[in-house]
C-alpha positions as CSV (number, residue, x, y, z in Angstrom):
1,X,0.0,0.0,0.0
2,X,3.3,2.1,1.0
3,X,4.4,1.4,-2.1
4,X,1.0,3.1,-3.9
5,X,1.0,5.9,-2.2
6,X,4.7,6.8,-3.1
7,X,4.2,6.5,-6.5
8,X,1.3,8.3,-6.7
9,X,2.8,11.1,-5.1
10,X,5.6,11.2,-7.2
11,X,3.6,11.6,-10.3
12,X,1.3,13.8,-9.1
13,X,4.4,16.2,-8.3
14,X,5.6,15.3,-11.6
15,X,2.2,16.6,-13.4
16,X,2.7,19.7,-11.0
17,X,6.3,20.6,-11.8
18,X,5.7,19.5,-15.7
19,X,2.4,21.9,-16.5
20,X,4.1,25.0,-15.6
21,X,6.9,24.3,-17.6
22,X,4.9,23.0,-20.8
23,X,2.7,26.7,-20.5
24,X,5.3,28.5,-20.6
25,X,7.0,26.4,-23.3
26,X,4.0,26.3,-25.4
27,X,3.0,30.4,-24.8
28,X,6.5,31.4,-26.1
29,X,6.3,29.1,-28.8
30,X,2.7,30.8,-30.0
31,X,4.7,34.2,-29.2
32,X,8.0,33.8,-31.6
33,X,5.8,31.9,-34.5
34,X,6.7,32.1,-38.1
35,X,3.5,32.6,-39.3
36,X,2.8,36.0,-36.8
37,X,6.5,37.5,-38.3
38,X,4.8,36.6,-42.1
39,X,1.7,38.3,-41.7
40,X,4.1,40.9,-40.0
41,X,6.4,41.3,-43.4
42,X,3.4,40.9,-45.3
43,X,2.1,44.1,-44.2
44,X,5.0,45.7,-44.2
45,X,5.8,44.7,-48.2
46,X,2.1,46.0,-48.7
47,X,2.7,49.3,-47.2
48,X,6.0,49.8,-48.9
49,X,4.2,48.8,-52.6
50,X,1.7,51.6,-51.5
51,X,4.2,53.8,-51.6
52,X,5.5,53.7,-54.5
């Protein structure tokens, strides 16, 4: 039963530690996208064709 409890324990402070981490992971990850710096130069090429 000892033996239950100790595991349990340790994966629950495994899931603790672990979703933090993955958050932050997967926030910065949406933040530094490819796809946001496109749309990004996108706009910028249109503005500059406007110019001209």
């Amino acid at each position: 039963m000892k033996k239950y409890i100790y595991s349990g324990l340790l994966i629950l402070v495994g899931i603790i530690v672990a979703f933090p981490l993955f958050s932050l992971g997967y926030y910065t990850m949406v933040r530094t996208s490819l796809s946001r710096n496109r749309v990004r130069l996108q706009y910028l090429e249109d503005l500059n064709s406007c110019k001209q």
